[in-house]
N, C-alpha and C positions, 0 to 999 in steps of 0.2 A: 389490481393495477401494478405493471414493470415499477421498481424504482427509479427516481430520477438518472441517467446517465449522459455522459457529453454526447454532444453531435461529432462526427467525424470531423466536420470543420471546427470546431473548439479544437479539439484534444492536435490537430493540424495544427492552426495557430499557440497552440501551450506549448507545441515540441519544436516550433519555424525554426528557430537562430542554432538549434541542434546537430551534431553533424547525423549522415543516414544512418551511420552505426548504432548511437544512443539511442534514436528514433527509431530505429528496429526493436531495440533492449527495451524501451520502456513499454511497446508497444504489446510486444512478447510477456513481459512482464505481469503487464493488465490484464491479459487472457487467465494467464495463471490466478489472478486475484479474483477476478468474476466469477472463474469457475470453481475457486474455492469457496468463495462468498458471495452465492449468486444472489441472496438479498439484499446486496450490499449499496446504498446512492454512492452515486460517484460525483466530485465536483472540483474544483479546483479550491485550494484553501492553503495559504500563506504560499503561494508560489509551488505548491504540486500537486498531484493528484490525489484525494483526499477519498478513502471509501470507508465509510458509517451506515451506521441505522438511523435512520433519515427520522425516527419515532421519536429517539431520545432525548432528554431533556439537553440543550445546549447542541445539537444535533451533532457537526462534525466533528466537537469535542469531547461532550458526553458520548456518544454511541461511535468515538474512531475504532475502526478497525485498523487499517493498516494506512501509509502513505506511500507512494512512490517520486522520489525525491532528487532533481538532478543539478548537481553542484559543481562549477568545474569542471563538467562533461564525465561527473563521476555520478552513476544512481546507485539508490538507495533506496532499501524497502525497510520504512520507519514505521517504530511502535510507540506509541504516543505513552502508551500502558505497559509497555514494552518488560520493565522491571518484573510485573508479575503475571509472565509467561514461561509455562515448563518450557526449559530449553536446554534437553537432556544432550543434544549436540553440540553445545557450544556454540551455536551460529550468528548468536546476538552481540552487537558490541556496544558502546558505550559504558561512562559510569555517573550518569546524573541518576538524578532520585528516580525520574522513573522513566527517561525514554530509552531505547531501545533502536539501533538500527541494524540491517545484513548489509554489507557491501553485495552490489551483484556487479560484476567484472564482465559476463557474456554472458551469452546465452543460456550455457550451461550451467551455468550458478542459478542463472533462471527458471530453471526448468528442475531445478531440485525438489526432489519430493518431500523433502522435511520444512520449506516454506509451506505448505499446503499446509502442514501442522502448524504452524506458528499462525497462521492467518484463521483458521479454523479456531486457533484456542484463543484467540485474538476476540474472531466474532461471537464465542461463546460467553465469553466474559465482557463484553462491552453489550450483550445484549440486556435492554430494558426491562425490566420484569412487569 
């Protein structure tokens, strides 16, 4: 069985008050994320879009993978675990104990191929044993 993911009409409604720009970006974004972590549930969780191992104890906390996050009409691809992720590129910012975000600016920040690393080692280490 697919893991759980939004309907078009959710993920519409989560991005409405957005301008088209964002709502391209986040849009874009997500493809990137699925197709990094195609096991991944998707749901919405404290205001963004939230992809986990739907298995794990605590679900979108225990098993986060990644978050896509828009503040300000600024997104953000957050790591909840963010801290203890290789990030031989420098790409991660923050300094709490352990989140973790990338600014994504366009597209092209979005479509960087050393996200696919981060989200990859993301779900490798949030997954459940």
């Amino acid at each position: 069985m697919p893991p759980p993911r939004l309907s078009a009409d959710q993920l519409r409604d989560h991005l409405l008050l957005e301008t088209v720009q964002t709502r391209r970006l986040v849009r874009h974004l997500r493809q990137v994320v699925l197709r990094a972590a195609p096991q991944a549930a998707e749901a919405i969780k404290f205001g963004a879009l939230s992809y986990f191992h739907a298995e794990a104890p605590f679900g979108s906390i225990g098993g986060n993978i990644c978050m896509i996050d828009v503040k300000r009409g600024k997104v953000t691809l957050g790591f909840i675990l963010g801290a203890d992720l290789a990030d031989p590129h420098g790409l991660l910012q923050g300094g709490g104990k352990s989140k973790r975000f990338v600014p994504i600016a366009d597209l092209q920040s979005a479509s960087d191929p050393r996200l696919v690393d981060l989200i990859q080692d993301s779900a490798e280490r949030s997954r459940p044993d």
